[in-house]
CHARMM internal coordinates of N, CA and C (Angstrom, degrees):
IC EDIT
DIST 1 N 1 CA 1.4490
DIST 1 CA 1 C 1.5262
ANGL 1 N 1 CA 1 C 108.49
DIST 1 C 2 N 1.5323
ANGL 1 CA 1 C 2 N 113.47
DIHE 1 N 1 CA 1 C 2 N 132.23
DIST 2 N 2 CA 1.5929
ANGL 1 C 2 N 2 CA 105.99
DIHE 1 CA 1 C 2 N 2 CA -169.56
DIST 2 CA 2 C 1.5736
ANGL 2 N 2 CA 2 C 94.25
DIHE 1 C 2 N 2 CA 2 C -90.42
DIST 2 C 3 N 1.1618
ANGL 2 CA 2 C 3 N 113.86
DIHE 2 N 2 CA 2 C 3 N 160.93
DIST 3 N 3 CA 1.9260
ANGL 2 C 3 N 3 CA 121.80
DIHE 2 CA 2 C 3 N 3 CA 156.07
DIST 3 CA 3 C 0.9761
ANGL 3 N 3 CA 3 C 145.21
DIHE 2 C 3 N 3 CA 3 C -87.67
DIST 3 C 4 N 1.1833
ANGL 3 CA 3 C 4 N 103.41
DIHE 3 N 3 CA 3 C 4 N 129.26
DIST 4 N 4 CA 1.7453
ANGL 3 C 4 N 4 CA 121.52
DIHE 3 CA 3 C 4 N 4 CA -147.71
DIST 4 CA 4 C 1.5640
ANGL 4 N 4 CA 4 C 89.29
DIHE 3 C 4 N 4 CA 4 C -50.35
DIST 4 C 5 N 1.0446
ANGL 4 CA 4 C 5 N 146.11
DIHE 4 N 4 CA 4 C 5 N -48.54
DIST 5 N 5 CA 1.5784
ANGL 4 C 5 N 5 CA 127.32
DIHE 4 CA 4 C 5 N 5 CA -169.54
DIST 5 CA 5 C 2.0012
ANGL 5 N 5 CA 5 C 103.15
DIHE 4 C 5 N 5 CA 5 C -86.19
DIST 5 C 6 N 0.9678
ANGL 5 CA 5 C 6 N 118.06
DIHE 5 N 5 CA 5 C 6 N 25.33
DIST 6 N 6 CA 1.7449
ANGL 5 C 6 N 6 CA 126.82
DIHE 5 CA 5 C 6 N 6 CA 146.91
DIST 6 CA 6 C 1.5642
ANGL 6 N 6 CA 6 C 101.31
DIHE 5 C 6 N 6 CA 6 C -101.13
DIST 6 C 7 N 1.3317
ANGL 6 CA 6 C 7 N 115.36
DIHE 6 N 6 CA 6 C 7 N -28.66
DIST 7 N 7 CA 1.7492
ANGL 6 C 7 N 7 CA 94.49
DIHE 6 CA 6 C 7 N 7 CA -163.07
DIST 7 CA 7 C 1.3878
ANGL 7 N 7 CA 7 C 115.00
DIHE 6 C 7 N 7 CA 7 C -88.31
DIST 7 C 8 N 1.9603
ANGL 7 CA 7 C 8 N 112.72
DIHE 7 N 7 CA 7 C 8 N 0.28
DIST 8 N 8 CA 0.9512
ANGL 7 C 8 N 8 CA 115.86
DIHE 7 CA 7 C 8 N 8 CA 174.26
DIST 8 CA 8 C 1.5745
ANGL 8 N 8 CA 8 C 122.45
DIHE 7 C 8 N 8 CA 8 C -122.10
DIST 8 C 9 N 1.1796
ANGL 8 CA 8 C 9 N 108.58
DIHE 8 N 8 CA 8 C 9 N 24.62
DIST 9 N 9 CA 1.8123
ANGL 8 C 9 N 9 CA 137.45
DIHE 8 CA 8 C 9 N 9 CA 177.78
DIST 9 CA 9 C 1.6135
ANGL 9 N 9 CA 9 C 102.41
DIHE 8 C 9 N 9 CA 9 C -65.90
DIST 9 C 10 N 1.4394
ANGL 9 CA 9 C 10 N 129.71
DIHE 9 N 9 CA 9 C 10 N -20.62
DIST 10 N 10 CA 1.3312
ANGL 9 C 10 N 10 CA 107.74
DIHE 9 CA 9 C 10 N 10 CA 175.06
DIST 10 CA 10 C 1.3180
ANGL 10 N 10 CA 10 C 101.63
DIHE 9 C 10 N 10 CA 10 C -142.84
DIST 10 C 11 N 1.4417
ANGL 10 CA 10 C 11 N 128.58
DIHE 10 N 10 CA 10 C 11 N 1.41
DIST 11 N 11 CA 1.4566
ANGL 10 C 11 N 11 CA 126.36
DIHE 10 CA 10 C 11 N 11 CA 149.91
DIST 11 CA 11 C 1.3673
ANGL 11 N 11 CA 11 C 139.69
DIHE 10 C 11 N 11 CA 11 C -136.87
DIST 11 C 12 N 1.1295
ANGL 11 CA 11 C 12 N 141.87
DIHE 11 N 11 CA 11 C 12 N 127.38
DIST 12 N 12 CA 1.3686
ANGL 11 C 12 N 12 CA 135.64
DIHE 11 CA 11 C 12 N 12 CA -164.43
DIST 12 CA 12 C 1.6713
ANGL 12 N 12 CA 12 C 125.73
DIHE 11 C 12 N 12 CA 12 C -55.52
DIST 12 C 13 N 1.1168
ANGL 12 CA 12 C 13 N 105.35
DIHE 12 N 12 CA 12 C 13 N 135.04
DIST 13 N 13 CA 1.6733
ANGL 12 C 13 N 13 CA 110.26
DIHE 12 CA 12 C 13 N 13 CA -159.78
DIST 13 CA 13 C 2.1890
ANGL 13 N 13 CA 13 C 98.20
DIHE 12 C 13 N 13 CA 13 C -60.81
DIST 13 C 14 N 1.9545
ANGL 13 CA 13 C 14 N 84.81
DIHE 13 N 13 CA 13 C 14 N 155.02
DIST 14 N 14 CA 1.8258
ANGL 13 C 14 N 14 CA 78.40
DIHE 13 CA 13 C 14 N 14 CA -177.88
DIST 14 CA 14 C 1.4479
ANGL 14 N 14 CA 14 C 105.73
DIHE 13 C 14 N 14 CA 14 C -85.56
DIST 14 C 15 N 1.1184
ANGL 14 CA 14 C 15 N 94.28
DIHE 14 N 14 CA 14 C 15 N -171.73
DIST 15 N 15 CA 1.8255
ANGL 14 C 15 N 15 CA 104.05
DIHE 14 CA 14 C 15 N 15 CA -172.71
DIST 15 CA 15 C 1.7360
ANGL 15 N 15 CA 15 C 95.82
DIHE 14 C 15 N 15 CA 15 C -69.48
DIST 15 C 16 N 1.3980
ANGL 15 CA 15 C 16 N 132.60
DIHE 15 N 15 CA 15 C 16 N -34.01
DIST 16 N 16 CA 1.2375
ANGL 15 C 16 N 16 CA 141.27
DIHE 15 CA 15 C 16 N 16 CA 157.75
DIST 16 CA 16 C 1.6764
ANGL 16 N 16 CA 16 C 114.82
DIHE 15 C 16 N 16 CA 16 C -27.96
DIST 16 C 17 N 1.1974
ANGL 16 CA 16 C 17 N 104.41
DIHE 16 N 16 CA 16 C 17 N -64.35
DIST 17 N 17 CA 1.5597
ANGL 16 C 17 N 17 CA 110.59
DIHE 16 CA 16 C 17 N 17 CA -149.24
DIST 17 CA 17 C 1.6787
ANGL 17 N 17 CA 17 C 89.46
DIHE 16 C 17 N 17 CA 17 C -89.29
DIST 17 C 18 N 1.8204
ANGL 17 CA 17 C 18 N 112.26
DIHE 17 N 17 CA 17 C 18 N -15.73
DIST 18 N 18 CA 1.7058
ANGL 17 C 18 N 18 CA 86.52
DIHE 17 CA 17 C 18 N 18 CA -175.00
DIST 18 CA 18 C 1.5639
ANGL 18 N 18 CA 18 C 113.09
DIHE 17 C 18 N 18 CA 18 C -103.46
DIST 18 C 19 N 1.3629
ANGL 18 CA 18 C 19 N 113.47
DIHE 18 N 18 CA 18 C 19 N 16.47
DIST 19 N 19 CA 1.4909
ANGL 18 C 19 N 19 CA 132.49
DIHE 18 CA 18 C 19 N 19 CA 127.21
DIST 19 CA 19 C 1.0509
ANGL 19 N 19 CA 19 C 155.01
DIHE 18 C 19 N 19 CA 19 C -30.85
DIST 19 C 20 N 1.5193
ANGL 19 CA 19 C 20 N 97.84
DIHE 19 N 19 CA 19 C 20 N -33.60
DIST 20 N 20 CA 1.6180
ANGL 19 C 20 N 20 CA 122.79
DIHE 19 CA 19 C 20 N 20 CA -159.39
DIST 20 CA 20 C 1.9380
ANGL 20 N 20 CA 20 C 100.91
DIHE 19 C 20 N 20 CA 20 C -90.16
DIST 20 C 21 N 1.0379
ANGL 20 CA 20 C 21 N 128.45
DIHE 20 N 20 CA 20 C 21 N 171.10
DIST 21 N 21 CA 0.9140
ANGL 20 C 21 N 21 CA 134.11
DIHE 20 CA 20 C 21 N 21 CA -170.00
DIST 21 CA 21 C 1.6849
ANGL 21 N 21 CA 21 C 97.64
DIHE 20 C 21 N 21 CA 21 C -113.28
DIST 21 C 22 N 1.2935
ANGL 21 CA 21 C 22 N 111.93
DIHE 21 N 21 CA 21 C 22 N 145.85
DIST 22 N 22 CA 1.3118
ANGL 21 C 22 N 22 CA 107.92
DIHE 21 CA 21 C 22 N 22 CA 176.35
DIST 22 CA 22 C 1.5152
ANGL 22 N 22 CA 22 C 121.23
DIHE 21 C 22 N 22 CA 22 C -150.43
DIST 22 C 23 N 0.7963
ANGL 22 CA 22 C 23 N 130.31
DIHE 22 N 22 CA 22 C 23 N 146.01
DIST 23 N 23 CA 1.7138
ANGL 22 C 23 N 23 CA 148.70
DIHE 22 CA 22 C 23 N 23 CA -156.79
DIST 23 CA 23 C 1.5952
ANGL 23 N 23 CA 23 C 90.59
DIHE 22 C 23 N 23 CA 23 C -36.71
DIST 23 C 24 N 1.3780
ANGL 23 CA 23 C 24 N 121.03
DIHE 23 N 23 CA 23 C 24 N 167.72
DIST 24 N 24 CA 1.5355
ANGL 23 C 24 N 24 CA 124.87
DIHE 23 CA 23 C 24 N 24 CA 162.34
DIST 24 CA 24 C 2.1011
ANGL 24 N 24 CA 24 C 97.55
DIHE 23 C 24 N 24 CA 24 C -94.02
DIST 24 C 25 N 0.9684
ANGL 24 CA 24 C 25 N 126.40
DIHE 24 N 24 CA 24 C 25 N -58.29
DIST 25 N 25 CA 1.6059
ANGL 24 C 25 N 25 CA 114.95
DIHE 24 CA 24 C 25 N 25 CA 160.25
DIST 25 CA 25 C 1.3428
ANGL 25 N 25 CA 25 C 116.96
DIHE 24 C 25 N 25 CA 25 C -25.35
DIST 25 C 26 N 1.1935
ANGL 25 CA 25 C 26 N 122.96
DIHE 25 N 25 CA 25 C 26 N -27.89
DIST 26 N 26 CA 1.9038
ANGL 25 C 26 N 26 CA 123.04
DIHE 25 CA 25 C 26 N 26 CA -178.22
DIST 26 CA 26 C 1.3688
ANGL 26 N 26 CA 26 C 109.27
DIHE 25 C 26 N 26 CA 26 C -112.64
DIST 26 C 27 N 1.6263
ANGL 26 CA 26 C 27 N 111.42
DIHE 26 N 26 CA 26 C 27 N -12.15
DIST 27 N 27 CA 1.8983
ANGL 26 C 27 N 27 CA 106.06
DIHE 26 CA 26 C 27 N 27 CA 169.20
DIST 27 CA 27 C 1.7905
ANGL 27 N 27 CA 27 C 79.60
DIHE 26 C 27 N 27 CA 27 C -85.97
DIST 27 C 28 N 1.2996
ANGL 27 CA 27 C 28 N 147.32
DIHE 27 N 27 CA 27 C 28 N -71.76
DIST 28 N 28 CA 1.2756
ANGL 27 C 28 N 28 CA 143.11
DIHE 27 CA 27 C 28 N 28 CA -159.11
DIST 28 CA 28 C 1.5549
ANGL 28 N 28 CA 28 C 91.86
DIHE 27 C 28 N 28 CA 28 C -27.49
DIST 28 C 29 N 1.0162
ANGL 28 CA 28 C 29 N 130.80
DIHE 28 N 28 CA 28 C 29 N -91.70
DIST 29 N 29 CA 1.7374
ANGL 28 C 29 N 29 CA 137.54
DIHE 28 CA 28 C 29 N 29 CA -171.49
DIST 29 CA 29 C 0.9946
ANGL 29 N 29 CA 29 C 100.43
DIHE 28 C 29 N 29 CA 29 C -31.96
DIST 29 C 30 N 1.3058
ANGL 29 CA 29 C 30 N 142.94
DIHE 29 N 29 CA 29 C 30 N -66.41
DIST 30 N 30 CA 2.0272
ANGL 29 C 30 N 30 CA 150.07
DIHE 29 CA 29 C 30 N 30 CA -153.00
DIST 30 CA 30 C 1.3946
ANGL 30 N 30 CA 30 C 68.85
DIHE 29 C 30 N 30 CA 30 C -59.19
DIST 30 C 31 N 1.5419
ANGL 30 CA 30 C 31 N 121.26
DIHE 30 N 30 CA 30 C 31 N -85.44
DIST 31 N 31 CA 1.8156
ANGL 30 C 31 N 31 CA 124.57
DIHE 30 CA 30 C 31 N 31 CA -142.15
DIST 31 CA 31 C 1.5437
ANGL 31 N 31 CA 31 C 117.58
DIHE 30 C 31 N 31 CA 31 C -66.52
DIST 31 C 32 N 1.6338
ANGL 31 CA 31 C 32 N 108.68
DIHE 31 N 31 CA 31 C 32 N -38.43
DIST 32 N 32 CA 1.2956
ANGL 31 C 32 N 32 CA 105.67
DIHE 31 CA 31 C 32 N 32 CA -179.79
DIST 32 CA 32 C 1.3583
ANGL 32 N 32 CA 32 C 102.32
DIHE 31 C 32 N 32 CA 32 C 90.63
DIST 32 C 33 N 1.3456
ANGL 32 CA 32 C 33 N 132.99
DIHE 32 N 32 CA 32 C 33 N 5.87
DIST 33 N 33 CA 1.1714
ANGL 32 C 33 N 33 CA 141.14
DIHE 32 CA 32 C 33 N 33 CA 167.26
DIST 33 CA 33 C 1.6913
ANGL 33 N 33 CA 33 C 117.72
DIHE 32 C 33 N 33 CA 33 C -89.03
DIST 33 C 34 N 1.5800
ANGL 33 CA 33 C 34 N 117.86
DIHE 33 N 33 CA 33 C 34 N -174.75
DIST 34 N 34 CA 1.1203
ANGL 33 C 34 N 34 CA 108.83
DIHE 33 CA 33 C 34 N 34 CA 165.29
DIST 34 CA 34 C 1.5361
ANGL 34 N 34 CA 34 C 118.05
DIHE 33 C 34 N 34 CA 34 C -111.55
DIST 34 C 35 N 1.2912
ANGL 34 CA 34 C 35 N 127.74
DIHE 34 N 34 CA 34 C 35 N 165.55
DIST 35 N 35 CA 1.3597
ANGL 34 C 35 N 35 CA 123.39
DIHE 34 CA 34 C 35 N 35 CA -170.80
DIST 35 CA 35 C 2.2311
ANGL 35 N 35 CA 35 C 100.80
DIHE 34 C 35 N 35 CA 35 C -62.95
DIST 35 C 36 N 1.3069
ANGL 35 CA 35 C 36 N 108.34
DIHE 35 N 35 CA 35 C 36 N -31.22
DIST 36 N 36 CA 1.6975
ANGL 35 C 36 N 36 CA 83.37
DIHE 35 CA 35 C 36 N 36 CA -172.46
DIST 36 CA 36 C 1.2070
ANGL 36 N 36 CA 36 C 104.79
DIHE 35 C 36 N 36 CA 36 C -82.42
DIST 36 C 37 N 1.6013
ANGL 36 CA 36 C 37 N 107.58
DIHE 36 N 36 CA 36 C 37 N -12.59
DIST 37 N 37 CA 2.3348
ANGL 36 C 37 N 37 CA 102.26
DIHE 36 CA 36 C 37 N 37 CA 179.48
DIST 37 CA 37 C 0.8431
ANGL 37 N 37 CA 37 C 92.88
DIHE 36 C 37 N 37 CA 37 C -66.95
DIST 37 C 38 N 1.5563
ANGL 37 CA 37 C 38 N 132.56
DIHE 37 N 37 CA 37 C 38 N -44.64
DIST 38 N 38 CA 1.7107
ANGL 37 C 38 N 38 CA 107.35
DIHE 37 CA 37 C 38 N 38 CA -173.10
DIST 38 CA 38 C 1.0622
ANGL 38 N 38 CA 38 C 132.27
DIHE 37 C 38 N 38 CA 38 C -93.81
DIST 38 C 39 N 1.5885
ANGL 38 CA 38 C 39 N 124.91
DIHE 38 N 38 CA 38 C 39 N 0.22
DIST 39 N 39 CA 1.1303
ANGL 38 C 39 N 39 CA 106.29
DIHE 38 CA 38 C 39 N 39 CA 140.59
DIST 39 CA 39 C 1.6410
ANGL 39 N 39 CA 39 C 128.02
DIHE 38 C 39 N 39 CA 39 C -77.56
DIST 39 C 40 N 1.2558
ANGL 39 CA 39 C 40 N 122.57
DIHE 39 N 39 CA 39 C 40 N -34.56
DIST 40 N 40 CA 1.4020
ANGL 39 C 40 N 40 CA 126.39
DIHE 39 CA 39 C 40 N 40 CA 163.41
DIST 40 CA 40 C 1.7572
ANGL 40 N 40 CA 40 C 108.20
DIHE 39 C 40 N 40 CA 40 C -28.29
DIST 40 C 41 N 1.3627
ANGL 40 CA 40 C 41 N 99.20
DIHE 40 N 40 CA 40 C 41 N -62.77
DIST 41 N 41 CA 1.6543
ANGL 40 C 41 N 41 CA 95.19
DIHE 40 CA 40 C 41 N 41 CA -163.25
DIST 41 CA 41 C 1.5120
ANGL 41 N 41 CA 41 C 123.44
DIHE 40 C 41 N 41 CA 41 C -98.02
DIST 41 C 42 N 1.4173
ANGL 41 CA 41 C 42 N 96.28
DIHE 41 N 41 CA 41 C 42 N -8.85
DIST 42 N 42 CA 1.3086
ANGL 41 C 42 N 42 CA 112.35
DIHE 41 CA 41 C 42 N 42 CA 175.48
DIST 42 CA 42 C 1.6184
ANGL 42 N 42 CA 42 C 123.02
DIHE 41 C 42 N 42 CA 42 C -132.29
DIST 42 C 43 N 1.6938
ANGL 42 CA 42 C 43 N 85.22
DIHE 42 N 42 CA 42 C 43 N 53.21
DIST 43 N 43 CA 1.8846
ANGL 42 C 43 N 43 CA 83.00
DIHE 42 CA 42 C 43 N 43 CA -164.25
DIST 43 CA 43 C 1.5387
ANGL 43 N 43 CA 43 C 108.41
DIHE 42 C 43 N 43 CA 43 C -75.23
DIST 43 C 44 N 1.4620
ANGL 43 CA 43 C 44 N 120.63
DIHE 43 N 43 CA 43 C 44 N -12.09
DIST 44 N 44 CA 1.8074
ANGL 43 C 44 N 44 CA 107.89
DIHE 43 CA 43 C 44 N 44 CA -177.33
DIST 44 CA 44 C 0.9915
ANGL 44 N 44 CA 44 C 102.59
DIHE 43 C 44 N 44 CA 44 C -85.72
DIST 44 C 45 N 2.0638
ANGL 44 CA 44 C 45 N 144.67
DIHE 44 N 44 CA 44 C 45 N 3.46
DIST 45 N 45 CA 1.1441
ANGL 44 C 45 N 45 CA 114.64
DIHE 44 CA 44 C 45 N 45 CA 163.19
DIST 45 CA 45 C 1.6574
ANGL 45 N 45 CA 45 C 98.96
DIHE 44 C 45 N 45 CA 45 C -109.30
DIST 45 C 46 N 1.0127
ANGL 45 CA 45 C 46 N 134.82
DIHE 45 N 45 CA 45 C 46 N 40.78
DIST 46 N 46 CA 1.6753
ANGL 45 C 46 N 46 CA 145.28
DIHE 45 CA 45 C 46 N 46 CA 155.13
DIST 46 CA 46 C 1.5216
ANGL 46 N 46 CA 46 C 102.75
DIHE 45 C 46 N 46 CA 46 C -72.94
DIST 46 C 47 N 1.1998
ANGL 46 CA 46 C 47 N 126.73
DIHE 46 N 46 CA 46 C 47 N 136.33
DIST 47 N 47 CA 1.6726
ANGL 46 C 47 N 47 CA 134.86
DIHE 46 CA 46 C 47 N 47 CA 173.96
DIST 47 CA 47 C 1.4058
ANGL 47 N 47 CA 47 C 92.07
DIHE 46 C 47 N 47 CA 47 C -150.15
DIST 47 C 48 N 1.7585
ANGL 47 CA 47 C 48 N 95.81
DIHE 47 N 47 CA 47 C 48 N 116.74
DIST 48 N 48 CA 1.5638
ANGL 47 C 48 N 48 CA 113.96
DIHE 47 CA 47 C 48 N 48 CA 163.09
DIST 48 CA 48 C 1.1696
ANGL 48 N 48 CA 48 C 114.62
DIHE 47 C 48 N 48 CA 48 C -58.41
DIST 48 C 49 N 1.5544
ANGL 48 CA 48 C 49 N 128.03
DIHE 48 N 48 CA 48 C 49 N 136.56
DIST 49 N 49 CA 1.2916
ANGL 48 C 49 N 49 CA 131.89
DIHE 48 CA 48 C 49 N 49 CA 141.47
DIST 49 CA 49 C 1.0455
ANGL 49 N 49 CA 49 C 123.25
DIHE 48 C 49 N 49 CA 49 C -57.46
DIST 49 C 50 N 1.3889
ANGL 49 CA 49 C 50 N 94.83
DIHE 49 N 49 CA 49 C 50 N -78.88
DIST 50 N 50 CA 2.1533
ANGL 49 C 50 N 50 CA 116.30
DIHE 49 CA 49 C 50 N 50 CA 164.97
DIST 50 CA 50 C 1.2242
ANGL 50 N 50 CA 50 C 129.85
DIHE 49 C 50 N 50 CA 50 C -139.20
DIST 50 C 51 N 0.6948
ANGL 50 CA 50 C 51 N 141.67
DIHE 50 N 50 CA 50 C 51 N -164.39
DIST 51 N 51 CA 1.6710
ANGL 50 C 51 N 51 CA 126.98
DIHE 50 CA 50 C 51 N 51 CA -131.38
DIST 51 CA 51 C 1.5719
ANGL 51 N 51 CA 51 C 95.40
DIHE 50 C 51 N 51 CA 51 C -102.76
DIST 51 C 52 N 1.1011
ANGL 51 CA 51 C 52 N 121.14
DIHE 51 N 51 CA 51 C 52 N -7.11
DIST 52 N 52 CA 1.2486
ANGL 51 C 52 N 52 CA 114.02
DIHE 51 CA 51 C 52 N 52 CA 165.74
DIST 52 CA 52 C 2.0833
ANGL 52 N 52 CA 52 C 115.99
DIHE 51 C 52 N 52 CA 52 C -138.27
DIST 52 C 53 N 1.2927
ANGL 52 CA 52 C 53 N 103.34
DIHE 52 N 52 CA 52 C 53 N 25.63
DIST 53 N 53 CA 1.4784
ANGL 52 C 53 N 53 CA 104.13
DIHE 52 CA 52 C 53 N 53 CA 174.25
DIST 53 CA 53 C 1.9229
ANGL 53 N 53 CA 53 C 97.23
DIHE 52 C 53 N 53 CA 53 C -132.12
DIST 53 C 54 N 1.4019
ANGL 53 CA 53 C 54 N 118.49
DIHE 53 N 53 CA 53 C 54 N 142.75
DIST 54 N 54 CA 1.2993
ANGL 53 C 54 N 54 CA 111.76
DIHE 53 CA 53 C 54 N 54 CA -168.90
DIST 54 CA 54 C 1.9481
ANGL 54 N 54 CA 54 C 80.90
DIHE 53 C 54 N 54 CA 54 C -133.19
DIST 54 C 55 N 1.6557
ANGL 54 CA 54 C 55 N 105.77
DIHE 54 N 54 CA 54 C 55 N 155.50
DIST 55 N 55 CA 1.8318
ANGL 54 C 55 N 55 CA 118.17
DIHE 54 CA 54 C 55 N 55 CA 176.86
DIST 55 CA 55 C 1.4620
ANGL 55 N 55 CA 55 C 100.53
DIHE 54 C 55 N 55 CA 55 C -155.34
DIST 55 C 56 N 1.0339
ANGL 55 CA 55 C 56 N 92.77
DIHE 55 N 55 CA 55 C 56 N -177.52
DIST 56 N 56 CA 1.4842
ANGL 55 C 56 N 56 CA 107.09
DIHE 55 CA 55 C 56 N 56 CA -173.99
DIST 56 CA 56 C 1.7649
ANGL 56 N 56 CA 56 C 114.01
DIHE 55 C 56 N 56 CA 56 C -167.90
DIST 56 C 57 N 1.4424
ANGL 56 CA 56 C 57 N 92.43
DIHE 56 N 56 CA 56 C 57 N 150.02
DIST 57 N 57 CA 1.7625
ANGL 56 C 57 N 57 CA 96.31
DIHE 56 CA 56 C 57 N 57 CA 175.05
DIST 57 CA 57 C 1.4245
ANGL 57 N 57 CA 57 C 131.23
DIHE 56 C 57 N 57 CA 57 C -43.34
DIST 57 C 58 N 1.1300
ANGL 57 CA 57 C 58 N 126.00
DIHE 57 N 57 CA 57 C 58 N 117.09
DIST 58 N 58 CA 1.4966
ANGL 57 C 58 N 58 CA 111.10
DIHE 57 CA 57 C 58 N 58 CA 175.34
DIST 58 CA 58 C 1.0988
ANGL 58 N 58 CA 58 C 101.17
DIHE 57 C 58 N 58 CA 58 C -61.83
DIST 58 C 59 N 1.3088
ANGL 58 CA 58 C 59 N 161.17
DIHE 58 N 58 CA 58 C 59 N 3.96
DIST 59 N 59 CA 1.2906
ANGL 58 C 59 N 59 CA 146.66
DIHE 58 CA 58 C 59 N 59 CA 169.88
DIST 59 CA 59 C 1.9827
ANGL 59 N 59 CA 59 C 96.84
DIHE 58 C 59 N 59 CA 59 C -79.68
DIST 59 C 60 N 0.9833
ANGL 59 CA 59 C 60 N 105.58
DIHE 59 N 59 CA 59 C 60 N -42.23
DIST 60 N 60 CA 1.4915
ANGL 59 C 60 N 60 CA 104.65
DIHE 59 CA 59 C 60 N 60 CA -162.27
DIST 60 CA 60 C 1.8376
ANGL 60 N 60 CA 60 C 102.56
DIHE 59 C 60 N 60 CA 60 C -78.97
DIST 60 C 61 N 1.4387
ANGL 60 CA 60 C 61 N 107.51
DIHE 60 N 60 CA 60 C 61 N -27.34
DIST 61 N 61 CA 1.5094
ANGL 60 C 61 N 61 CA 120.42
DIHE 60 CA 60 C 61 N 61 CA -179.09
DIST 61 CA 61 C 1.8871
ANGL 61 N 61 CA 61 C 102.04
DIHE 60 C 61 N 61 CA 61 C -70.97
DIST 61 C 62 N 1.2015
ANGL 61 CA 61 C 62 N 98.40
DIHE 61 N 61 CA 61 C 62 N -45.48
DIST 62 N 62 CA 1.8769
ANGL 61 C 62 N 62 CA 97.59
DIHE 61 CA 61 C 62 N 62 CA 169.35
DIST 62 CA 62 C 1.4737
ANGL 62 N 62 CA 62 C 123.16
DIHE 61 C 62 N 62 CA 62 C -59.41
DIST 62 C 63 N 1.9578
ANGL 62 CA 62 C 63 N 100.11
DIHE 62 N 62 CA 62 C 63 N -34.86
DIST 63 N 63 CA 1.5980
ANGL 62 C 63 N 63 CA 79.50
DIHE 62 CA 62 C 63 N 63 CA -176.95
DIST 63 CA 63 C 1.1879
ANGL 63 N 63 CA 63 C 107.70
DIHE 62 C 63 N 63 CA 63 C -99.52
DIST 63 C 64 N 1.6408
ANGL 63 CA 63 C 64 N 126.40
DIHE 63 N 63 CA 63 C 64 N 2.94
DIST 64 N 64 CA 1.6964
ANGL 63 C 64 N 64 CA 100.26
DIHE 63 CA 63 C 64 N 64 CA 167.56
DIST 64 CA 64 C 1.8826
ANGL 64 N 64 CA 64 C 100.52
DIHE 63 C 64 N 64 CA 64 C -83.56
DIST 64 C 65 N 0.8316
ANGL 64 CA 64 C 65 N 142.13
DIHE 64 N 64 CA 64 C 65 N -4.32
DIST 65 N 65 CA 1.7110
ANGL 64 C 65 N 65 CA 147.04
DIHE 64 CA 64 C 65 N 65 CA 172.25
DIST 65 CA 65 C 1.6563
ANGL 65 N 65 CA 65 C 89.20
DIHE 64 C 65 N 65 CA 65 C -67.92
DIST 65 C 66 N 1.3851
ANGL 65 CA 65 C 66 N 126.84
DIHE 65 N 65 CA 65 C 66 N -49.85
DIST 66 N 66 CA 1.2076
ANGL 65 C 66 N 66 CA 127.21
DIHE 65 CA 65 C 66 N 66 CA 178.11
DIST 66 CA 66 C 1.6986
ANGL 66 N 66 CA 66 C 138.40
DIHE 65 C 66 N 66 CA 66 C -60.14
DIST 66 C 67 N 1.9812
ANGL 66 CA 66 C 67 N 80.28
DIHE 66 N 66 CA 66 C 67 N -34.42
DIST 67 N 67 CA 1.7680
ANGL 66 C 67 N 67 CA 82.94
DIHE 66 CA 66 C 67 N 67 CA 178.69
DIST 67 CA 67 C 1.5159
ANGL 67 N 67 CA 67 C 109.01
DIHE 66 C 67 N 67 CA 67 C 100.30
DIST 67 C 68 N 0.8138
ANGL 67 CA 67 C 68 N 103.51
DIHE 67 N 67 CA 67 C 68 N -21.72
DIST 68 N 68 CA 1.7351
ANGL 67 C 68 N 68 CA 112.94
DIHE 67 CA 67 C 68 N 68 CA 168.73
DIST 68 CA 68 C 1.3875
ANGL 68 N 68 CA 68 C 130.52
DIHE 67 C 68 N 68 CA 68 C -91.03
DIST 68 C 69 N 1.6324
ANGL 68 CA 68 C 69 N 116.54
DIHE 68 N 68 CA 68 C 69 N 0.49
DIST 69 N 69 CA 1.3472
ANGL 68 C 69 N 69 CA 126.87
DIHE 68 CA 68 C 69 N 69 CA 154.25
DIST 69 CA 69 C 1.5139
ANGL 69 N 69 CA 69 C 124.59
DIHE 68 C 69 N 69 CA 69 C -61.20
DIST 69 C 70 N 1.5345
ANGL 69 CA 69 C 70 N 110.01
DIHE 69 N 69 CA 69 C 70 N 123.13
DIST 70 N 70 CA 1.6318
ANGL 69 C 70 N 70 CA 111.58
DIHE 69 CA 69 C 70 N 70 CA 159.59
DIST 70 CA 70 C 1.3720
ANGL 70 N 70 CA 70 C 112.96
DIHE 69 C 70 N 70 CA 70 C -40.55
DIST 70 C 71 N 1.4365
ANGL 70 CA 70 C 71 N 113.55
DIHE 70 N 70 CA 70 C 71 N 133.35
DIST 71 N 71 CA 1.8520
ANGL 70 C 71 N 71 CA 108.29
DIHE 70 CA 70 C 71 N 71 CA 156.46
DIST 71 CA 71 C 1.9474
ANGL 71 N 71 CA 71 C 114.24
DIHE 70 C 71 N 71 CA 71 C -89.05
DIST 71 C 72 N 1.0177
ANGL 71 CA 71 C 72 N 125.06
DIHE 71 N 71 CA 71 C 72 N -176.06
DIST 72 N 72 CA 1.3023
ANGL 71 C 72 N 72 CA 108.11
DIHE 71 CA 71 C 72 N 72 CA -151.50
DIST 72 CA 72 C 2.1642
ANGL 72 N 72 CA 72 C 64.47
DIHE 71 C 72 N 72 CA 72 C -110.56
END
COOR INIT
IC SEED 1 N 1 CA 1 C
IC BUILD
């Protein structure tokens, strides 16, 4: 399985894929953060899976990588 931040190294993700929900291990990589900073600082864009796995939008994982994410 390739990684989602290789599959978007030479083109920008669609309005589809930055929809998608994605692992907290693959927002860690996008952000460069760690999984409890972002939930700590960014807990309203955290969405449980299950009761013990938490993800989030790659749209929302790009814009804290960006700097343009709300902090909570």
């Amino acid at each position: 399985m390739t990684s989602i931040i290789d599959d978007f190294s030479e083109r920008s993700p669609t309005w589809l894929e930055q929809e998608s929900i994605i692992r907290m291990a693959v927002a860690e990589k996008v952000t460069s953060l760690s999984a409890d900073n972002i939930r700590r600082n960014y807990r309203h864009l955290v969405v449980k899976l299950s009761p013990r796995r938490d993800g989030m939008k790659l749209r929302d994982a790009l814009a804290i990588a960006n700097g343009t994410a709300r902090r909570t």
